[in-house]
N, CA, C and O atoms as a GROMACS GRO file, in nm:
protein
  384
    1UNK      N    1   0.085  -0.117   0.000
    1UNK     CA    2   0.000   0.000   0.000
    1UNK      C    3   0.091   0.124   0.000
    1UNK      O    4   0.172   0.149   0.089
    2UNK      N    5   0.066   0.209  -0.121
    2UNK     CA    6   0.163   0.318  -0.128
    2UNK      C    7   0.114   0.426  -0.003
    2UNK      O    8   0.005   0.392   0.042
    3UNK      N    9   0.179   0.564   0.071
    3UNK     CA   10   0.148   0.638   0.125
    3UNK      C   11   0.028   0.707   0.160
    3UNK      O   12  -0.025   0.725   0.270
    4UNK      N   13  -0.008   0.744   0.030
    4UNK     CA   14  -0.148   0.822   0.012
    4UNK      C   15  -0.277   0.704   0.006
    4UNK      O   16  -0.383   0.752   0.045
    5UNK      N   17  -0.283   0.575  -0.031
    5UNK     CA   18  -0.361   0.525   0.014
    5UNK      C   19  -0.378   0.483   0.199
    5UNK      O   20  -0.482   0.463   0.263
    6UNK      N   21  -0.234   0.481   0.246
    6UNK     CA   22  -0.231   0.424   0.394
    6UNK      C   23  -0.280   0.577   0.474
    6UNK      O   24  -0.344   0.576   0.579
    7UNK      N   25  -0.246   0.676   0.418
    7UNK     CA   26  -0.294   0.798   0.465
    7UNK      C   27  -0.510   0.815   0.461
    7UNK      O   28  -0.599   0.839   0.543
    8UNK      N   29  -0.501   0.789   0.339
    8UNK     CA   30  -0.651   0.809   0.343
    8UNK      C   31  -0.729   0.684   0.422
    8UNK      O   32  -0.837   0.705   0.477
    9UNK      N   33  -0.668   0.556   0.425
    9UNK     CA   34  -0.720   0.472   0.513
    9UNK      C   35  -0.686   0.524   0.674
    9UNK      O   36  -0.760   0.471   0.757
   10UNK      N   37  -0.610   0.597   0.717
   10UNK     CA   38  -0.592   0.626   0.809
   10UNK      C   39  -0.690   0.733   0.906
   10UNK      O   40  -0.743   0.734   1.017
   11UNK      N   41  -0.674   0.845   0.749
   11UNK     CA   42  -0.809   0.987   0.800
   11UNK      C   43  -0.909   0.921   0.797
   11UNK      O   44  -0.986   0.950   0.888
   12UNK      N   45  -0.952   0.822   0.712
   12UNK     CA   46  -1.110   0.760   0.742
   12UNK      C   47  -1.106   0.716   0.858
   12UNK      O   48  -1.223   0.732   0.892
   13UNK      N   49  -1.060   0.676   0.936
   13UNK     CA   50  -1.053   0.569   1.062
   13UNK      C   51  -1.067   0.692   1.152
   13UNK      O   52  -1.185   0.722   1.168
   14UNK      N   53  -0.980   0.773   1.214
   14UNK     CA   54  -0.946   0.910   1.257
   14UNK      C   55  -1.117   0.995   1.246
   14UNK      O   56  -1.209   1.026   1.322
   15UNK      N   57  -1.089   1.003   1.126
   15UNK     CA   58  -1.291   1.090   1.143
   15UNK      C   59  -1.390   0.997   1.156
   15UNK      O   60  -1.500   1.043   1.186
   16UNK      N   61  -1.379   0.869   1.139
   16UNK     CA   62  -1.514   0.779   1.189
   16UNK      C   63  -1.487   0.769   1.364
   16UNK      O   64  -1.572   0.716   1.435
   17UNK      N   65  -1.361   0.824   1.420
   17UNK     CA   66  -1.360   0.832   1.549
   17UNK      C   67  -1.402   0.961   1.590
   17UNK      O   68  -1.501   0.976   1.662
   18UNK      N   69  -1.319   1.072   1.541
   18UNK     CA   70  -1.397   1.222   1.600
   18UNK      C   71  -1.499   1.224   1.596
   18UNK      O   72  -1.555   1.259   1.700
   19UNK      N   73  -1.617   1.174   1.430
   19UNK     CA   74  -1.734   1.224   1.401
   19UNK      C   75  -1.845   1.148   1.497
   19UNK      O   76  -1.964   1.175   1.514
   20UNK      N   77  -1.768   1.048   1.552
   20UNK     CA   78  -1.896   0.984   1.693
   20UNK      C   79  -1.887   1.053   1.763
   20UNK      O   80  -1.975   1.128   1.805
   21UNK      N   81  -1.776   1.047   1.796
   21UNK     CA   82  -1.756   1.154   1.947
   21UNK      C   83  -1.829   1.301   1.953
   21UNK      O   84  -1.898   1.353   2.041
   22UNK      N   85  -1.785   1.349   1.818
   22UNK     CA   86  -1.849   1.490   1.731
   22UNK      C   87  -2.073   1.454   1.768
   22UNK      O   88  -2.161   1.515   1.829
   23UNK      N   89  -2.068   1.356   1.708
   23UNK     CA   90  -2.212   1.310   1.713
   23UNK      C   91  -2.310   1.253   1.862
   23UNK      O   92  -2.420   1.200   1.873
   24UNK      N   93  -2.236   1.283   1.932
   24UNK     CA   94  -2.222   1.194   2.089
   24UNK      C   95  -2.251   1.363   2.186
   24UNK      O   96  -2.328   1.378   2.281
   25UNK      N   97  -2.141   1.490   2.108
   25UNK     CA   98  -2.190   1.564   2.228
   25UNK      C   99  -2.293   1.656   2.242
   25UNK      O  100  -2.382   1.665   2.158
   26UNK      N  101  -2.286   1.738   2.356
   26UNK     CA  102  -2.415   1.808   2.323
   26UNK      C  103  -2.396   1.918   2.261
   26UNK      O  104  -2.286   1.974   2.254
   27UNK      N  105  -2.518   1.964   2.203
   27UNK     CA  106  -2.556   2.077   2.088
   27UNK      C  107  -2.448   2.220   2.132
   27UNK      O  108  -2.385   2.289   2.051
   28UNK      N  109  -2.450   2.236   2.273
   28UNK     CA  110  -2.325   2.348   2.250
   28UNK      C  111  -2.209   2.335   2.199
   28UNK      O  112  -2.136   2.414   2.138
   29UNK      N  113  -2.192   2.174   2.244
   29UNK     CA  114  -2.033   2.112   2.208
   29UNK      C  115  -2.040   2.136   2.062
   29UNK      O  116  -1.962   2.216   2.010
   30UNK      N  117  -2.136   2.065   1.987
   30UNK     CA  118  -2.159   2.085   1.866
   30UNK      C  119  -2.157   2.234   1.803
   30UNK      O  120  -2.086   2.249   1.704
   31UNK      N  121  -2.223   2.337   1.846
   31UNK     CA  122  -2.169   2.457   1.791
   31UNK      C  123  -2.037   2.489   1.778
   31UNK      O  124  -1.984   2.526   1.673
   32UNK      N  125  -1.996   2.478   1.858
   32UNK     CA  126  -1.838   2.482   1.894
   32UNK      C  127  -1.762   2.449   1.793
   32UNK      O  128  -1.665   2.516   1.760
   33UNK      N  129  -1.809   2.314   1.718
   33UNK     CA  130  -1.709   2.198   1.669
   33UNK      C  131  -1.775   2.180   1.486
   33UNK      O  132  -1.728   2.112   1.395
   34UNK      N  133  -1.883   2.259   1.485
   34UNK     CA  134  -2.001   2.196   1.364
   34UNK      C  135  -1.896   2.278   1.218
   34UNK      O  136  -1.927   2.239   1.106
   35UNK      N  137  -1.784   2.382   1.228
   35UNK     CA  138  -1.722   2.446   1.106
   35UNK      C  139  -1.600   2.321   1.112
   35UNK      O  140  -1.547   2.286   1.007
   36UNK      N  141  -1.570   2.271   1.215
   36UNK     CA  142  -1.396   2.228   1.180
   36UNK      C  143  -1.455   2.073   1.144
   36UNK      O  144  -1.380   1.998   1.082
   37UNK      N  145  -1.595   2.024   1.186
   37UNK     CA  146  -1.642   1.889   1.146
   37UNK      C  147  -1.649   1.892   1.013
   37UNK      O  148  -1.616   1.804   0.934
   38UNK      N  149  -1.693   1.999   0.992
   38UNK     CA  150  -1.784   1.997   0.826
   38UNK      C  151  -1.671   1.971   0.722
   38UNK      O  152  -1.677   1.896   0.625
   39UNK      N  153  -1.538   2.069   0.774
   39UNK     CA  154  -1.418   2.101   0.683
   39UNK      C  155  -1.362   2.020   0.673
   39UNK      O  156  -1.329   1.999   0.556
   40UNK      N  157  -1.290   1.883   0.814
   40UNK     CA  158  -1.260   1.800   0.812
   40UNK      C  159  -1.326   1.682   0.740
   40UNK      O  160  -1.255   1.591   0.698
   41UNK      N  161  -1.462   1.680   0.723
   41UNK     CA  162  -1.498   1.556   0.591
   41UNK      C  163  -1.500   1.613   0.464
   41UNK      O  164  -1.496   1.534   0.369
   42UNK      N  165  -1.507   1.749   0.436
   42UNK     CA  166  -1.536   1.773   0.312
   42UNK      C  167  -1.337   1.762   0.305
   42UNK      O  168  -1.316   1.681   0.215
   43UNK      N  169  -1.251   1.793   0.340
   43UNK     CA  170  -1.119   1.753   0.312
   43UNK      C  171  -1.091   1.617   0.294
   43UNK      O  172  -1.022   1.591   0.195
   44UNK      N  173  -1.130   1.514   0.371
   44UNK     CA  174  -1.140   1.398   0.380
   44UNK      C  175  -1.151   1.298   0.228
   44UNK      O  176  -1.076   1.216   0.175
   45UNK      N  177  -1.339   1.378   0.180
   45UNK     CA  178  -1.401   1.359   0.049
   45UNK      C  179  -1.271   1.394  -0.073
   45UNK      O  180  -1.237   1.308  -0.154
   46UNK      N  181  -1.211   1.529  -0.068
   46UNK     CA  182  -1.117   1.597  -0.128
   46UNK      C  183  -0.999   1.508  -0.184
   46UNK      O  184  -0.975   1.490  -0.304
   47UNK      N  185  -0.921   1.450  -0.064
   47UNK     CA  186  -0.827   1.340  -0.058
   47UNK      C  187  -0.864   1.249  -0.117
   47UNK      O  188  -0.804   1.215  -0.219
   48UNK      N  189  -0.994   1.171  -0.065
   48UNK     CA  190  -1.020   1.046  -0.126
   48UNK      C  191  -1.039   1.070  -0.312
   48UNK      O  192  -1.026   0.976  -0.391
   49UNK      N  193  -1.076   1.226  -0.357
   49UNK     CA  194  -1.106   1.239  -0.468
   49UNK      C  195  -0.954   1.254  -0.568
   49UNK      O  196  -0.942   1.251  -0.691
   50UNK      N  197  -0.856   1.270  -0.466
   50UNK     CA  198  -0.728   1.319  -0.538
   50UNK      C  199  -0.639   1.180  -0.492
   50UNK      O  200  -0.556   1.184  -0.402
   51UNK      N  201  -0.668   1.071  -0.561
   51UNK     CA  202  -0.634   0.986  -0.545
   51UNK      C  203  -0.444   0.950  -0.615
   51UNK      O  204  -0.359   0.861  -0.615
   52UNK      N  205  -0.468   1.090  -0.666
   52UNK     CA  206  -0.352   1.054  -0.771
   52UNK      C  207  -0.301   1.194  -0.781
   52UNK      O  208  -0.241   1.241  -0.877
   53UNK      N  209  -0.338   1.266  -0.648
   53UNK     CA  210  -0.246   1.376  -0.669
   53UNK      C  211  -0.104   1.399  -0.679
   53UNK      O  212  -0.016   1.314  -0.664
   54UNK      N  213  -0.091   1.500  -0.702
   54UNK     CA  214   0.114   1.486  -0.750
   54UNK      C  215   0.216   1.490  -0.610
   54UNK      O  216   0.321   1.429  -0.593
   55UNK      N  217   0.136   1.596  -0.509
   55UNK     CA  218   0.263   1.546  -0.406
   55UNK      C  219   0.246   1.450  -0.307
   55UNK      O  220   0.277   1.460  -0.189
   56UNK      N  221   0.179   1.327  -0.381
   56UNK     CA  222   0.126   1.233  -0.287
   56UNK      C  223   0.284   1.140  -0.214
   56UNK      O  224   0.298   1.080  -0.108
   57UNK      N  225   0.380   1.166  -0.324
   57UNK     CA  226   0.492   1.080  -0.238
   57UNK      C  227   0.530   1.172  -0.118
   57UNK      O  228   0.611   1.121  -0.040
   58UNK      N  229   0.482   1.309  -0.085
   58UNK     CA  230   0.528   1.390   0.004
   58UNK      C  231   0.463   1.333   0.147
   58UNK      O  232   0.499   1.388   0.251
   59UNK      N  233   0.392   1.250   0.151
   59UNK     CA  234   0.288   1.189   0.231
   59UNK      C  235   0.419   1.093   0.308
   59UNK      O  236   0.468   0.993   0.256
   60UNK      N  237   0.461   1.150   0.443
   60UNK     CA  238   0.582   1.058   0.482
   60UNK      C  239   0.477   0.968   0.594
   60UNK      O  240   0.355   0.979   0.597
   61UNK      N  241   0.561   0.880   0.680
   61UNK     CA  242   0.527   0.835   0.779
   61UNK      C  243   0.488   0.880   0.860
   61UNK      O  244   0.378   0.850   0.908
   62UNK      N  245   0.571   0.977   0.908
   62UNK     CA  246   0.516   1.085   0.997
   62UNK      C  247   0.376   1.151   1.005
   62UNK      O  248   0.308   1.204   1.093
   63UNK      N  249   0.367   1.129   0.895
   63UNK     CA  250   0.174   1.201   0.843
   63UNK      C  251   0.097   1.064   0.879
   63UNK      O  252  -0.023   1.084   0.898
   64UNK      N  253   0.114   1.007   0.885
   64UNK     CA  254   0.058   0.879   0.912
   64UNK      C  255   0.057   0.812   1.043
   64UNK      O  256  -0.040   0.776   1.109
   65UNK      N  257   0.146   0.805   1.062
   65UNK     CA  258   0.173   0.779   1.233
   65UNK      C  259   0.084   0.905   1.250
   65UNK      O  260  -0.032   0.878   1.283
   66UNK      N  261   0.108   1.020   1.236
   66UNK     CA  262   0.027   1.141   1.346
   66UNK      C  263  -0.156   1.138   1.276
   66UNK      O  264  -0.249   1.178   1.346
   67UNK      N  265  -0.171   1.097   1.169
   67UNK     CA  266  -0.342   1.059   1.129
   67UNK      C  267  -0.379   0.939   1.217
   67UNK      O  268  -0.483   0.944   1.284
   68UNK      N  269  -0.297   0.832   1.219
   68UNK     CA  270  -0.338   0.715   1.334
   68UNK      C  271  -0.343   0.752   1.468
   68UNK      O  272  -0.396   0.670   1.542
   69UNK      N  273  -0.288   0.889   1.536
   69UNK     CA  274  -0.315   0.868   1.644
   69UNK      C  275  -0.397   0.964   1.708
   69UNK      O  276  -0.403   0.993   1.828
   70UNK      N  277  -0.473   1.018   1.592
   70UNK     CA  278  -0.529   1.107   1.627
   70UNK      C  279  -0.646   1.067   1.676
   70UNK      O  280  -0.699   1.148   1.752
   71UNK      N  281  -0.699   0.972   1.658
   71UNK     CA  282  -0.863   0.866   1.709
   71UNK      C  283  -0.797   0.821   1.860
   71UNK      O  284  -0.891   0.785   1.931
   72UNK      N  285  -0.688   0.813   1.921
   72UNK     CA  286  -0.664   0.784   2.034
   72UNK      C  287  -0.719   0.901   2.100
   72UNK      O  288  -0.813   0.874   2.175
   73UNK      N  289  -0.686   1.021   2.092
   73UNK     CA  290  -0.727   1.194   2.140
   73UNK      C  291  -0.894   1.189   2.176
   73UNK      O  292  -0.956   1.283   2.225
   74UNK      N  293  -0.941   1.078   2.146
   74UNK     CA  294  -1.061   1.142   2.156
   74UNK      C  295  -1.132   1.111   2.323
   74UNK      O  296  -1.144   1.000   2.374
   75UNK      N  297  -1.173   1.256   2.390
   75UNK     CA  298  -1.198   1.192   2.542
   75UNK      C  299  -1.294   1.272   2.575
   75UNK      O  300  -1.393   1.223   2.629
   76UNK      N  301  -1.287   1.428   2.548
   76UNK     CA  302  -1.404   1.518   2.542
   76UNK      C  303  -1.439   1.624   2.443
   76UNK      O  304  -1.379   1.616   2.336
   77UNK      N  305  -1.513   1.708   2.455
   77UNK     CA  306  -1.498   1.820   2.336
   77UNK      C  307  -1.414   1.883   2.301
   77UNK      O  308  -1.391   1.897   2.181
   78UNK      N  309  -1.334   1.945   2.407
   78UNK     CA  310  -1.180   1.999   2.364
   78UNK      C  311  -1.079   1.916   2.320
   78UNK      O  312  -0.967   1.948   2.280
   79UNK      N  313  -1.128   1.806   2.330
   79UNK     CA  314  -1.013   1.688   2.250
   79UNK      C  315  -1.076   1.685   2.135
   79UNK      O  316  -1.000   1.701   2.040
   80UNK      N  317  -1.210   1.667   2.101
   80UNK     CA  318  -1.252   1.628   1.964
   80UNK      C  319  -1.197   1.762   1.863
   80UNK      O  320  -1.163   1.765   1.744
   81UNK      N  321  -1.206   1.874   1.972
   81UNK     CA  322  -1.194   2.017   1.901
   81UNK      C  323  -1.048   2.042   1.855
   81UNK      O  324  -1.031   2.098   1.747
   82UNK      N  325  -0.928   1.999   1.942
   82UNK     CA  326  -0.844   1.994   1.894
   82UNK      C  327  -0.767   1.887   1.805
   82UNK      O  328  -0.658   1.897   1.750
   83UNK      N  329  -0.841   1.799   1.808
   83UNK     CA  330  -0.790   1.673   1.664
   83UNK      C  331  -0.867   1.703   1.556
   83UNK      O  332  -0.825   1.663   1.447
   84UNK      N  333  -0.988   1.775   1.558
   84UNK     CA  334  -1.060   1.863   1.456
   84UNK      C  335  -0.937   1.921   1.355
   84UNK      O  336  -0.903   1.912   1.236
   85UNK      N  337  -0.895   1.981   1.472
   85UNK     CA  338  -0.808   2.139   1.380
   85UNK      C  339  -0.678   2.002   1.314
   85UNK      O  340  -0.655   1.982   1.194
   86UNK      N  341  -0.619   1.933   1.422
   86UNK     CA  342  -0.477   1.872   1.370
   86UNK      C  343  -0.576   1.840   1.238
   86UNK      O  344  -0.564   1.921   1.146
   87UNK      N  345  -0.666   1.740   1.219
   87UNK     CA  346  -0.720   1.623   1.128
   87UNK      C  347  -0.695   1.726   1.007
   87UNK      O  348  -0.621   1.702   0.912
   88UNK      N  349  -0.792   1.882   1.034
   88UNK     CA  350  -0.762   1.984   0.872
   88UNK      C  351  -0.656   2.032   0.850
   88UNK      O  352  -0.629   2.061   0.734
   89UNK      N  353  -0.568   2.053   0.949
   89UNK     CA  354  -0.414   2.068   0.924
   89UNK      C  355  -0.367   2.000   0.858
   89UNK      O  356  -0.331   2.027   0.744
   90UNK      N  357  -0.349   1.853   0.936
   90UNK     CA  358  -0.248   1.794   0.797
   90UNK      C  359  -0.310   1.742   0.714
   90UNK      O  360  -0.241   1.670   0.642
   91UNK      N  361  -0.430   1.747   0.686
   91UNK     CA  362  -0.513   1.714   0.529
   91UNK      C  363  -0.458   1.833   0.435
   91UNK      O  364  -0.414   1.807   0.324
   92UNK      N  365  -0.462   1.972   0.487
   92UNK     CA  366  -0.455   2.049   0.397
   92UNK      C  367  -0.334   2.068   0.313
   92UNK      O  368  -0.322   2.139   0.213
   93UNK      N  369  -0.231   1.979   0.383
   93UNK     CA  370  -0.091   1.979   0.260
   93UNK      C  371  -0.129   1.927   0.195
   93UNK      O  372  -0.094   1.983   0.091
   94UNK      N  373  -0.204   1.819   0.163
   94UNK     CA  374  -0.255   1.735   0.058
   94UNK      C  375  -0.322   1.782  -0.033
   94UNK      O  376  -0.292   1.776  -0.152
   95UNK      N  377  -0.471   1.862   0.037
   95UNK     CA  378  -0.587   1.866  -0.071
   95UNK      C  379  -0.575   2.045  -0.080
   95UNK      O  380  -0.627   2.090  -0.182
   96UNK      N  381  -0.533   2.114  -0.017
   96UNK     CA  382  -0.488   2.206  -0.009
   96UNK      C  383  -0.601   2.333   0.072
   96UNK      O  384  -0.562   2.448   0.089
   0.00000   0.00000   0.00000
């Protein structure tokens, strides 16, 4: 499995963990969290659509190891809120 596929198998795993947790709290939590949720799957969608983008060998381990451990983070809203932001961070070297 080259990079960018172990990467996008990775953010899927990663947001099927935030987006419960995301889906789990309550409606304030959810205000809070409802712009960096939205951005983080529509980046997600993005990736999975740029399957063959060009700086996909730029996709090191390091991006990967830190997408896998980002579903560990998850414990309350300020955790979901801050693996929110990492999850669109390092998507956005990718999809831009």
């Amino acid at each position: 499995m080259n990079n960018l596929d172990e990467l996008i198998r990775a953010a899927k795993n990663s947001f099927v963990e935030i987006d419960a947790a995301y889906q789990a709290a309550d409606i304030n939590e959810k205000l809070v969290m409802a712009e960096s949720r939205n951005k983080a799957a529509d980046q997600l969608m993005t990736l999975q659509a740029k399957r063959l983008i060009q700086n996909a060998s730029a996709i090191t381990d390091a991006d990967i190891i830190e997408m896998k451990a980002l579903k560990d983070r998850i414990d309350d809203a300020a955790q979901i809120q801050a693996a929110l932001l990492q999850f669109v961070g390092l998507l956005v070297k990718f999809v831009g």
